[in-house]
PyMOL Python script that loads the backbone (N, CA, C, O; Angstrom):
from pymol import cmd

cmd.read_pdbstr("""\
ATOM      1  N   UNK A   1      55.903  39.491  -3.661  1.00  0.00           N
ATOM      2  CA  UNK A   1      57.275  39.953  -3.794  1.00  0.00           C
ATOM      3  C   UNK A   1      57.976  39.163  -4.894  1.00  0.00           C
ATOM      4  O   UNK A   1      57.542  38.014  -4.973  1.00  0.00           O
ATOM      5  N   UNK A   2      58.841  39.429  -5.674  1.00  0.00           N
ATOM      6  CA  UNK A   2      59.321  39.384  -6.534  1.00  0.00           C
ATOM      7  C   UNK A   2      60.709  38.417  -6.155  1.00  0.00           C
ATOM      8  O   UNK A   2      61.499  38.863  -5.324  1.00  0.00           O
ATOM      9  N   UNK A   3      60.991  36.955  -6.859  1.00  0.00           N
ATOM     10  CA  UNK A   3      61.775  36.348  -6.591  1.00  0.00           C
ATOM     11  C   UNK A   3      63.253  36.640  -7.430  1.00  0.00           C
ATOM     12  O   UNK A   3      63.101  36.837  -8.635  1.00  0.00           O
ATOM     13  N   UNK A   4      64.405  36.679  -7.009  1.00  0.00           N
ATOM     14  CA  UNK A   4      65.534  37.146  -7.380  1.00  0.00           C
ATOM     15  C   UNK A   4      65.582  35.909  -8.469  1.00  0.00           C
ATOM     16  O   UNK A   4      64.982  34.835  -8.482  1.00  0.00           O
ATOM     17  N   UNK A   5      66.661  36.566  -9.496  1.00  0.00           N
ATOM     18  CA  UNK A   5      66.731  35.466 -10.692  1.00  0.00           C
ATOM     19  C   UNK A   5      67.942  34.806 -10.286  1.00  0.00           C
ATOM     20  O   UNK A   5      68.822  35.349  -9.617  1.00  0.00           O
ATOM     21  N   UNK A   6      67.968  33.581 -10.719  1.00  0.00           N
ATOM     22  CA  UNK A   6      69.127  32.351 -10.366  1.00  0.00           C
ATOM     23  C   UNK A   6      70.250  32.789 -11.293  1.00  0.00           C
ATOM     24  O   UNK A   6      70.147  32.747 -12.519  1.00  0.00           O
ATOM     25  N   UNK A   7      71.285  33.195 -10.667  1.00  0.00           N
ATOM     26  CA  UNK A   7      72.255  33.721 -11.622  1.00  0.00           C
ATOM     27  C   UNK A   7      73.010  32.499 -11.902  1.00  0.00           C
ATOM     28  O   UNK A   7      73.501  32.359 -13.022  1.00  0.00           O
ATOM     29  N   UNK A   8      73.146  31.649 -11.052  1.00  0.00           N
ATOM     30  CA  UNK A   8      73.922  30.479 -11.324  1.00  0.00           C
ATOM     31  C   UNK A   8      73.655  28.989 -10.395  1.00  0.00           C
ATOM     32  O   UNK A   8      73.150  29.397  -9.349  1.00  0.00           O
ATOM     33  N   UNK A   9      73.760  27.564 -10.317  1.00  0.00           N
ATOM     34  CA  UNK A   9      73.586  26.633  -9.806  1.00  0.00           C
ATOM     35  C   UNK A   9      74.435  26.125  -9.389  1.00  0.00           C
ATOM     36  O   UNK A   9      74.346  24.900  -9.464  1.00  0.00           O
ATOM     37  N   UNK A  10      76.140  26.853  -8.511  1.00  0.00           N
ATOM     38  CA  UNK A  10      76.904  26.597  -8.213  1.00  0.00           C
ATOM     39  C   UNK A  10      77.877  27.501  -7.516  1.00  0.00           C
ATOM     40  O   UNK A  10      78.668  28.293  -8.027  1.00  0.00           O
ATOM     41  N   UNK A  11      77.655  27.214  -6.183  1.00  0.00           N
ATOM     42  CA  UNK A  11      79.041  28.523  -5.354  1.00  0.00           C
ATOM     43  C   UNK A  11      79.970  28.728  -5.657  1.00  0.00           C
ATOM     44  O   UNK A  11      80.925  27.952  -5.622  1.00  0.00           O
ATOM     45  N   UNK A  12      79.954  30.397  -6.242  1.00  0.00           N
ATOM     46  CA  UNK A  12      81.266  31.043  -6.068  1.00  0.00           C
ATOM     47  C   UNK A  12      82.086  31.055  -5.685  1.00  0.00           C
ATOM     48  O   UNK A  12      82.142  31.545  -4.557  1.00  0.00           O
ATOM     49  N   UNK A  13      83.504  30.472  -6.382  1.00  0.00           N
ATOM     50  CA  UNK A  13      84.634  31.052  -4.956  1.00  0.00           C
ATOM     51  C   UNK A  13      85.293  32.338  -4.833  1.00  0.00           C
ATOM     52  O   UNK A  13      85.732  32.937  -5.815  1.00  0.00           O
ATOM     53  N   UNK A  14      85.361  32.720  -3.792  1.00  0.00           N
ATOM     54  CA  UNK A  14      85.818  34.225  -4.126  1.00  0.00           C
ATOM     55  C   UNK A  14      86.978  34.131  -2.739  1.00  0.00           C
ATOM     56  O   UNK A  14      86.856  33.509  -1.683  1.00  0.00           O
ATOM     57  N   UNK A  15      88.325  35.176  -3.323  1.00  0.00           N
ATOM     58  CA  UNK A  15      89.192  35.156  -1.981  1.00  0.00           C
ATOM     59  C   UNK A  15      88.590  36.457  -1.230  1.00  0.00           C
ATOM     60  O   UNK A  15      88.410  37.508  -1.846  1.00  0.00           O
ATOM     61  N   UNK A  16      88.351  36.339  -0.126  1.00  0.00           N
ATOM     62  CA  UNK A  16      87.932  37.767   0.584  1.00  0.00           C
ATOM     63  C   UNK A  16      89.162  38.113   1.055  1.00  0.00           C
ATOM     64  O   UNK A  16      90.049  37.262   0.987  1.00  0.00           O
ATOM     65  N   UNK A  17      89.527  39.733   1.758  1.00  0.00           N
ATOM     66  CA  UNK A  17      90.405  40.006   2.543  1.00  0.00           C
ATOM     67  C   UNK A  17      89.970  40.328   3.456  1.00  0.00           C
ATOM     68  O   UNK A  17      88.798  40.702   3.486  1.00  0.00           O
ATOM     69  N   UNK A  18      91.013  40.297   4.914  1.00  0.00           N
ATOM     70  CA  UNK A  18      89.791  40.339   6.315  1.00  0.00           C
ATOM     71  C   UNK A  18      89.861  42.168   6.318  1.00  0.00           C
ATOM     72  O   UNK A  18      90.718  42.917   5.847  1.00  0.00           O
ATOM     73  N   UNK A  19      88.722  42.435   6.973  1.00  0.00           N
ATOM     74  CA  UNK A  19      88.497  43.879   6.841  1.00  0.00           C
ATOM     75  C   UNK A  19      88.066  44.995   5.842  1.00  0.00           C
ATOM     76  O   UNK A  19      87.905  46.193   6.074  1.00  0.00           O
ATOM     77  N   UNK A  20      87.845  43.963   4.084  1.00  0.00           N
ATOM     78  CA  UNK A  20      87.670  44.528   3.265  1.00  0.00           C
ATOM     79  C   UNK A  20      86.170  44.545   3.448  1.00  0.00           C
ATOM     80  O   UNK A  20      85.613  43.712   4.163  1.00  0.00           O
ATOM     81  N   UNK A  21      85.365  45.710   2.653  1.00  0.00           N
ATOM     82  CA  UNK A  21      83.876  45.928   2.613  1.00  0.00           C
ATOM     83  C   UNK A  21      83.268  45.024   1.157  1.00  0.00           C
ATOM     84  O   UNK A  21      83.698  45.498   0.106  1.00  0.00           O
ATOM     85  N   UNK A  22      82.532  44.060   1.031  1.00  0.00           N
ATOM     86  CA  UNK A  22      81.622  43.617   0.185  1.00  0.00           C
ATOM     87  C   UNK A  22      80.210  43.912  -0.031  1.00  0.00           C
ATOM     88  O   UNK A  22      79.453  44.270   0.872  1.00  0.00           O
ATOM     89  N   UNK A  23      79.835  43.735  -1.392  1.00  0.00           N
ATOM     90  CA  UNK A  23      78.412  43.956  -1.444  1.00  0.00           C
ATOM     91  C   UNK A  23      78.013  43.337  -2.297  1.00  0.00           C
ATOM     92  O   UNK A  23      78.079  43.775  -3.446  1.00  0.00           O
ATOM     93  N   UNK A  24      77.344  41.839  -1.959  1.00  0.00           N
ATOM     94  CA  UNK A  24      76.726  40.879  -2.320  1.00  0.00           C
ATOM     95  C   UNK A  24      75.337  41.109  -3.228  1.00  0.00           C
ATOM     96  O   UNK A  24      74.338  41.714  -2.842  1.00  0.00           O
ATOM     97  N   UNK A  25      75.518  40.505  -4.466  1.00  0.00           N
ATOM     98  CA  UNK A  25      73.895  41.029  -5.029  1.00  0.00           C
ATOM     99  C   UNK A  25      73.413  39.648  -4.936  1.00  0.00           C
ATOM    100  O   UNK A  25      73.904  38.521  -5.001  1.00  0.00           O
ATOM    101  N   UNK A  26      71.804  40.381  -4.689  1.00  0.00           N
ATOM    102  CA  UNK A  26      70.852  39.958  -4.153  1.00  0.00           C
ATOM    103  C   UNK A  26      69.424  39.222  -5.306  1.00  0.00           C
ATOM    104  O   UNK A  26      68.703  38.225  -5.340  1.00  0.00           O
ATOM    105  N   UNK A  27      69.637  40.318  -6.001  1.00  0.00           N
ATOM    106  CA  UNK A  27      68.795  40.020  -7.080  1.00  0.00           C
ATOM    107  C   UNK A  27      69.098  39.258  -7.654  1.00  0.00           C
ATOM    108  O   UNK A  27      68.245  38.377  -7.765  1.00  0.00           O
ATOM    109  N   UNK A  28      70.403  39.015  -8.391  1.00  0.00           N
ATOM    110  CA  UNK A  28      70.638  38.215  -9.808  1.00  0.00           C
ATOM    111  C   UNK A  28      71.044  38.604 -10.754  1.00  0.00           C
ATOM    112  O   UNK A  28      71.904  37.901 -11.284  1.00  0.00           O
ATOM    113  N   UNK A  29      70.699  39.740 -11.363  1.00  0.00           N
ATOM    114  CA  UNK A  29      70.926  40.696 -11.962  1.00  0.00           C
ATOM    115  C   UNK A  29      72.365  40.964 -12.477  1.00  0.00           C
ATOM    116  O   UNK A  29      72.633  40.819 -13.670  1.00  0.00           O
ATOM    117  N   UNK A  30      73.302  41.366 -11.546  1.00  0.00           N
ATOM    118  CA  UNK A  30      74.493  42.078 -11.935  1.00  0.00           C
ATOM    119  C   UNK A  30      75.314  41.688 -12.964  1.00  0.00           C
ATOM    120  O   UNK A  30      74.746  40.595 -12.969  1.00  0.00           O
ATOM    121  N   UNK A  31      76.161  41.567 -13.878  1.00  0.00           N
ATOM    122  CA  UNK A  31      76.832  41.222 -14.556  1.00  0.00           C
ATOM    123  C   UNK A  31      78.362  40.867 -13.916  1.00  0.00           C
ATOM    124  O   UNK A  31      79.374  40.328 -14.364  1.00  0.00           O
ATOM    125  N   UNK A  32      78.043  41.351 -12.869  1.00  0.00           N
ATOM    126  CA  UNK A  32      79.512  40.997 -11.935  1.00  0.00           C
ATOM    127  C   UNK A  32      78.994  40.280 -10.925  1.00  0.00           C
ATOM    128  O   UNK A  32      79.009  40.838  -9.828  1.00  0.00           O
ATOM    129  N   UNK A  33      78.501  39.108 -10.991  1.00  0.00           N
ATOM    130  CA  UNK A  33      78.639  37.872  -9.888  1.00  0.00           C
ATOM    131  C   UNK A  33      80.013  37.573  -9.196  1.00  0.00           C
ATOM    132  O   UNK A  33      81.172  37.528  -9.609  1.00  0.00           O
ATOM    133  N   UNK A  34      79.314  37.353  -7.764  1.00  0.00           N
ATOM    134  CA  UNK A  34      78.543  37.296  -6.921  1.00  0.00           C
ATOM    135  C   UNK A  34      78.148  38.683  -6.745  1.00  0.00           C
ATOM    136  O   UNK A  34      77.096  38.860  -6.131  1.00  0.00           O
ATOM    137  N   UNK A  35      78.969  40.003  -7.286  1.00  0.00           N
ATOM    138  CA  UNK A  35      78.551  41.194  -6.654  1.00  0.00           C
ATOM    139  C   UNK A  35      77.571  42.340  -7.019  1.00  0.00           C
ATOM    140  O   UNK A  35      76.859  42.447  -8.017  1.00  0.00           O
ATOM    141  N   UNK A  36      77.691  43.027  -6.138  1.00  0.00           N
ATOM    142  CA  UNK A  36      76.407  44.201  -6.834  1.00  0.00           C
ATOM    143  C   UNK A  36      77.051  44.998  -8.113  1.00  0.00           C
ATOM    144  O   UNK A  36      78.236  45.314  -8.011  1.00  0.00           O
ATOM    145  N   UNK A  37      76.400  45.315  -9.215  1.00  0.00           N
ATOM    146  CA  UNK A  37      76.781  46.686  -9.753  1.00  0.00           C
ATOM    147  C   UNK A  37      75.726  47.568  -9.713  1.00  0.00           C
ATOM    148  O   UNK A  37      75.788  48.554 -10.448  1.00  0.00           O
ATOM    149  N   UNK A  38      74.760  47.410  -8.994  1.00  0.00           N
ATOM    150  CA  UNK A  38      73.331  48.382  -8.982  1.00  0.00           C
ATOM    151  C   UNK A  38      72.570  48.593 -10.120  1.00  0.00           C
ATOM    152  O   UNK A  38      72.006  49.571 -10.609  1.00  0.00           O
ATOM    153  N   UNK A  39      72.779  46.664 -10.611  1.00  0.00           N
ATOM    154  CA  UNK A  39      71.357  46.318 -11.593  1.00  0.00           C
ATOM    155  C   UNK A  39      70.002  46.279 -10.934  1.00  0.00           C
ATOM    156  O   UNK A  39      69.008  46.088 -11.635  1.00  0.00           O
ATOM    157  N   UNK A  40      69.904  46.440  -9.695  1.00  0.00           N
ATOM    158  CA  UNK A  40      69.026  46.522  -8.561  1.00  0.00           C
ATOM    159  C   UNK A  40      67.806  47.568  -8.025  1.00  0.00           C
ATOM    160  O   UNK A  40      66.819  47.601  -7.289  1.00  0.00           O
ATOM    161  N   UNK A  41      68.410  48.187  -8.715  1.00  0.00           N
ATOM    162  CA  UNK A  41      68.141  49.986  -8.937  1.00  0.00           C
ATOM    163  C   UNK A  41      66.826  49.731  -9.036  1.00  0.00           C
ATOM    164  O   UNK A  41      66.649  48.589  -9.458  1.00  0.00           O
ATOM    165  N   UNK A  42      65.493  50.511  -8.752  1.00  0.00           N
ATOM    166  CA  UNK A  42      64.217  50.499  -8.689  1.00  0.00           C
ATOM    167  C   UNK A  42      63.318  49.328  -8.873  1.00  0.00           C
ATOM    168  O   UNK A  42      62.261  49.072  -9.448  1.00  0.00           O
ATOM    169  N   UNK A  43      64.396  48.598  -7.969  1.00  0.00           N
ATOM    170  CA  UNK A  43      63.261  46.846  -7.292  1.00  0.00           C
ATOM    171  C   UNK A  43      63.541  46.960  -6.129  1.00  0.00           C
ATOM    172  O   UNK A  43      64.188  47.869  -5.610  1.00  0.00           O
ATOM    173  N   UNK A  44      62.914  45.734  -5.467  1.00  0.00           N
ATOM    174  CA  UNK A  44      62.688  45.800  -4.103  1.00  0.00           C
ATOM    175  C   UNK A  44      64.052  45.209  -3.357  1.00  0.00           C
ATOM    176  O   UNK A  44      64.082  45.125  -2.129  1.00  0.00           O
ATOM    177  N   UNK A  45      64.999  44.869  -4.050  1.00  0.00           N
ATOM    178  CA  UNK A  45      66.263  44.183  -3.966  1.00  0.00           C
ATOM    179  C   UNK A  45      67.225  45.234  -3.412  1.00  0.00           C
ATOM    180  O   UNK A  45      67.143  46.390  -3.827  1.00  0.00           O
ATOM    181  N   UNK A  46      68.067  44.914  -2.560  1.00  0.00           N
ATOM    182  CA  UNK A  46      69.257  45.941  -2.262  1.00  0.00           C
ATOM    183  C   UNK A  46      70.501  44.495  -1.889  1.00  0.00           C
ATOM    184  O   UNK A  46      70.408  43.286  -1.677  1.00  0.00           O
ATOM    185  N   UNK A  47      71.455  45.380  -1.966  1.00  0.00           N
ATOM    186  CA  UNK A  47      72.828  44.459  -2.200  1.00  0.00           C
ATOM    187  C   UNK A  47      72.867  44.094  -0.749  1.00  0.00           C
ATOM    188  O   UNK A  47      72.010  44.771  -0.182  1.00  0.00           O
ATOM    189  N   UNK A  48      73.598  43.182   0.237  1.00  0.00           N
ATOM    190  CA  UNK A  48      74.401  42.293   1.431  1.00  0.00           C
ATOM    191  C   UNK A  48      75.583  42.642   1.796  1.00  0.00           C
ATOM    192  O   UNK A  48      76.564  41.900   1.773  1.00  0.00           O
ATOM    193  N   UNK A  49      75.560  44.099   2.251  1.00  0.00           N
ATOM    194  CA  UNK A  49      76.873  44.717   2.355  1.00  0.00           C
ATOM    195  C   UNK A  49      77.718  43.922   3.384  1.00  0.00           C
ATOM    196  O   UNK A  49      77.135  43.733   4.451  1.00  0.00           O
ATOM    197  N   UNK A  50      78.676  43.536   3.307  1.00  0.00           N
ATOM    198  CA  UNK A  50      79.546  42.981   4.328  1.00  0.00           C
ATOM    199  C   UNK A  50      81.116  42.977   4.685  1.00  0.00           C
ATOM    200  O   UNK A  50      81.908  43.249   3.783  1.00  0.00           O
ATOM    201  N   UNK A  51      81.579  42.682   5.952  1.00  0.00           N
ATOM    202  CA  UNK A  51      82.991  43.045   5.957  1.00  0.00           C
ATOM    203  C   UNK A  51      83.580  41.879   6.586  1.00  0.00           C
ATOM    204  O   UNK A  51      83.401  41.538   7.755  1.00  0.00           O
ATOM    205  N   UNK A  52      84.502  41.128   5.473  1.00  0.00           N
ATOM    206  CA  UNK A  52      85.366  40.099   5.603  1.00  0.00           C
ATOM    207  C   UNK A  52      85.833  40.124   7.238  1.00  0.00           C
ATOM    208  O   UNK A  52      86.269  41.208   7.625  1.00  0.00           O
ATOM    209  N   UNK A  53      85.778  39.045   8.205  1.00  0.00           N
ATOM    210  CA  UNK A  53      86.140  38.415   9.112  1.00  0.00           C
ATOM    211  C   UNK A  53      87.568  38.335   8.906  1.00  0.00           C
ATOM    212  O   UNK A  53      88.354  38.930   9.644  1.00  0.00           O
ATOM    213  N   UNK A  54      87.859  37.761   8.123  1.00  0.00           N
ATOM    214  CA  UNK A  54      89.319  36.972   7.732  1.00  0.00           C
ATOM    215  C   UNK A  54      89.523  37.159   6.300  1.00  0.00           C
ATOM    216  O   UNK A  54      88.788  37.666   5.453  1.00  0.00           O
ATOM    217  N   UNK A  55      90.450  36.745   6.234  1.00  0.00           N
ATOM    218  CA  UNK A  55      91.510  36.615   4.373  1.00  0.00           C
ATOM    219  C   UNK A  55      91.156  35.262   4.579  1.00  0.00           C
ATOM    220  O   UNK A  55      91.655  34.610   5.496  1.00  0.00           O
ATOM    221  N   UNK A  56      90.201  34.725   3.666  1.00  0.00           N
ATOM    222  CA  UNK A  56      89.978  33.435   3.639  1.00  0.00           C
ATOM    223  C   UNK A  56      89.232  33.528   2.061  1.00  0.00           C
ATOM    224  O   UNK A  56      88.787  34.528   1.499  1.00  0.00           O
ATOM    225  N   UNK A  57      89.281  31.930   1.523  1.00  0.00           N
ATOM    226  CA  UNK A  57      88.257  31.514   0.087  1.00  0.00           C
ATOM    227  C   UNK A  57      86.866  31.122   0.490  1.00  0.00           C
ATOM    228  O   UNK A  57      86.512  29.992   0.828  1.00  0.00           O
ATOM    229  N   UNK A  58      86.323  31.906   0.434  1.00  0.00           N
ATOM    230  CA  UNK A  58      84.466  31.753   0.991  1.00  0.00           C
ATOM    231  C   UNK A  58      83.729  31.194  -0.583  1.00  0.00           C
ATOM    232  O   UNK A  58      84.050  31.428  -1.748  1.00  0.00           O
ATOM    233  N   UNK A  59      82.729  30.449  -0.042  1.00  0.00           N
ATOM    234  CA  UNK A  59      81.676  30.420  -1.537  1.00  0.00           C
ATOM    235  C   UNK A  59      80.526  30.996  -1.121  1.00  0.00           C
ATOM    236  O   UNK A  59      79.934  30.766  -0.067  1.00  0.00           O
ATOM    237  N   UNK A  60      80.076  32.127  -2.404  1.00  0.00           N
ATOM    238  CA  UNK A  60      79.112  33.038  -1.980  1.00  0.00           C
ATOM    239  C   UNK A  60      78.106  32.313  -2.953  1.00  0.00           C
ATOM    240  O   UNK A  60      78.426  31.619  -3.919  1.00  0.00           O
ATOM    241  N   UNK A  61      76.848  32.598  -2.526  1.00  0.00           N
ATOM    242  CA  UNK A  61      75.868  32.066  -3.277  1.00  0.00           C
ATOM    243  C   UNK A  61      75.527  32.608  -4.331  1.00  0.00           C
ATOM    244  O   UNK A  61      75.626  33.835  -4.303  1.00  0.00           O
ATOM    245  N   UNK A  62      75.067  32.058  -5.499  1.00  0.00           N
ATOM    246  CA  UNK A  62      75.118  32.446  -6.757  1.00  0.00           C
ATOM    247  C   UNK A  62      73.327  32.100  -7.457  1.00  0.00           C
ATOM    248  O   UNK A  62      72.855  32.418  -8.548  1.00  0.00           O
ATOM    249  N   UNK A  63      72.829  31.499  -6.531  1.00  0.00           N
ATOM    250  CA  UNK A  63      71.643  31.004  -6.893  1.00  0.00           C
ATOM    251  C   UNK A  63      70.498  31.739  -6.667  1.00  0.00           C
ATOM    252  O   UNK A  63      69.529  31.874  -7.413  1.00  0.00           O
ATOM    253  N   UNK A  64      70.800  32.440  -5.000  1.00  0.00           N
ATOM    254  CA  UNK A  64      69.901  33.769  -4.771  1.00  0.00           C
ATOM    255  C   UNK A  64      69.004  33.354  -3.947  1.00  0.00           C
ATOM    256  O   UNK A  64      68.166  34.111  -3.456  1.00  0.00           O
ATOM    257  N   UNK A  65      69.091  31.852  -3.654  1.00  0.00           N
ATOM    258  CA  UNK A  65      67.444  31.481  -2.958  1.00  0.00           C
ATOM    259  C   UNK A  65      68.550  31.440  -0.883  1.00  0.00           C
ATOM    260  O   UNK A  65      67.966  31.743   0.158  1.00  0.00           O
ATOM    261  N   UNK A  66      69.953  31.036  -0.935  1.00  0.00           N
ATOM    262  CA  UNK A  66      70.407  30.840   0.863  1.00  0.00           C
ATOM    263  C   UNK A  66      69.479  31.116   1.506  1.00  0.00           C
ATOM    264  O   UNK A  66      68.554  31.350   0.728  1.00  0.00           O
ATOM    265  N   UNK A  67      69.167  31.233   2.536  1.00  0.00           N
ATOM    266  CA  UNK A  67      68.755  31.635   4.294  1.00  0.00           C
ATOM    267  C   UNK A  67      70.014  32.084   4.798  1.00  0.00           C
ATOM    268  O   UNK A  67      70.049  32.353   5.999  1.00  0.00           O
ATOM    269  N   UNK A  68      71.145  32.232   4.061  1.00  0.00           N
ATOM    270  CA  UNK A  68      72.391  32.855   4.848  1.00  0.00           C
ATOM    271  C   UNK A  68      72.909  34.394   4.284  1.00  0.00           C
ATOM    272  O   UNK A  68      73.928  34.901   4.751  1.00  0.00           O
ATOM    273  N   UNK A  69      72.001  35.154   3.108  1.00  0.00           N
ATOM    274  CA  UNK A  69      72.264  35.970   2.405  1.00  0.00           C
ATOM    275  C   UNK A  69      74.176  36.326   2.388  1.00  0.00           C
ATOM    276  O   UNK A  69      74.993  36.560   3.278  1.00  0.00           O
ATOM    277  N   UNK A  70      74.253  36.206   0.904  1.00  0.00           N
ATOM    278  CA  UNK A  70      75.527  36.079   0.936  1.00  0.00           C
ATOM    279  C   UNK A  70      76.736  34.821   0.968  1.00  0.00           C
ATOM    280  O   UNK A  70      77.791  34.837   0.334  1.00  0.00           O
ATOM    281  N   UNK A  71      76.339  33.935   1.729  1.00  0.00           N
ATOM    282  CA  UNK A  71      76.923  32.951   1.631  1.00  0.00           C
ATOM    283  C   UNK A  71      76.207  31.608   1.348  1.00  0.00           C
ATOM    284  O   UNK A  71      75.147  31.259   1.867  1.00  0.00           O
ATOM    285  N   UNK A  72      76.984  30.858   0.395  1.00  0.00           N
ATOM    286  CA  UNK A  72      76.482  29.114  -0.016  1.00  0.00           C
ATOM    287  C   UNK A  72      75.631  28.710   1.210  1.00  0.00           C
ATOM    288  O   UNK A  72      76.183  28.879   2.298  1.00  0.00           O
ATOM    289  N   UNK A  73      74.095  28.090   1.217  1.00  0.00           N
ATOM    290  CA  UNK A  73      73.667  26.911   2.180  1.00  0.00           C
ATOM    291  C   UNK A  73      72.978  25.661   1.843  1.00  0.00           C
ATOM    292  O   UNK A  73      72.103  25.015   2.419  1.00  0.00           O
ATOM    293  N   UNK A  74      73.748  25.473   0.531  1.00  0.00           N
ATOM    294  CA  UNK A  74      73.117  24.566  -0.578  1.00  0.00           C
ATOM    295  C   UNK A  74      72.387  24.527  -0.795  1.00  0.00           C
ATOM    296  O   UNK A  74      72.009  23.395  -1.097  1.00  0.00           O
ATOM    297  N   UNK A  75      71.295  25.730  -0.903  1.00  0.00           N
ATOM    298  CA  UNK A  75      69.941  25.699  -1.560  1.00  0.00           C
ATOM    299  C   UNK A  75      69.927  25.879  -3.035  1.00  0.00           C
ATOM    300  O   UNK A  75      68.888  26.221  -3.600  1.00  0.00           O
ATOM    301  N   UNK A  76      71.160  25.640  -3.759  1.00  0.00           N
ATOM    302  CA  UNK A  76      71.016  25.594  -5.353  1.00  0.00           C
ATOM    303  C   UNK A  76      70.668  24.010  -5.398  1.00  0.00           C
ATOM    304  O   UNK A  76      70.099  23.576  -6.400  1.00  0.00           O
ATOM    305  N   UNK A  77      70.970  23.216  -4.423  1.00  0.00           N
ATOM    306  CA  UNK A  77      70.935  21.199  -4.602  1.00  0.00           C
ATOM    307  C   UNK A  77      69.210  21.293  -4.562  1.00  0.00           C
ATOM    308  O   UNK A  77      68.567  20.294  -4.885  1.00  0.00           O
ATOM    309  N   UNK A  78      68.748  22.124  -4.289  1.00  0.00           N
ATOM    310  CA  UNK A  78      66.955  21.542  -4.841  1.00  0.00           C
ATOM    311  C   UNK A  78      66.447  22.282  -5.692  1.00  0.00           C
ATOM    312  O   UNK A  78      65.288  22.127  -6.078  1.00  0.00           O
ATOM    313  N   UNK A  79      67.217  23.188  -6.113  1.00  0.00           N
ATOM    314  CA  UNK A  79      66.564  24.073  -7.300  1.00  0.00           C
ATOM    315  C   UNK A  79      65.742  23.167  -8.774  1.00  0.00           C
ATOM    316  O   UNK A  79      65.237  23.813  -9.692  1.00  0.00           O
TER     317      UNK A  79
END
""", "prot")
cmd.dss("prot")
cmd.show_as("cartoon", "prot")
cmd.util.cbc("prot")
cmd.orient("prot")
């Protein structure tokens, strides 16, 4: 399987709103970090659709490798 490319070595901050729909890319790819634009398109990659909890400043992962898809779990600190 094909490893997503490291778009960056440092969490995103992004303001979410609670109840709004997100879609986290997965690959690396997009030109709009953290999010999808469906540079994804015929790989094995699909976006982390999700819906804000709260109106809060989250850091989304930017590196591509988490165990939390979607959100920072400092797995860019051993890259």
């Amino acid at each position: 399987m094909k490893k997503p490319t490291i778009a960056g070595k440092t969490p995103l901050p992004v303001q979410l709103t609670a109840g709004k729909t997100y879609a986290w890319c997965s690959c690396g790819e997009s030109s709009n970090q953290p999010f999808c634009d469906g540079s994804h398109k015929g790989s094995s990659f699909f976006p982390k659709v999700f819906v804000a909890e709260e109106t809060k400043t989250a850091y989304l992962c930017n590196c591509k490798q988490t165990a939390k898809p979607g959100f920072c779990d400092g797995s860019h600190k051993h890259l």
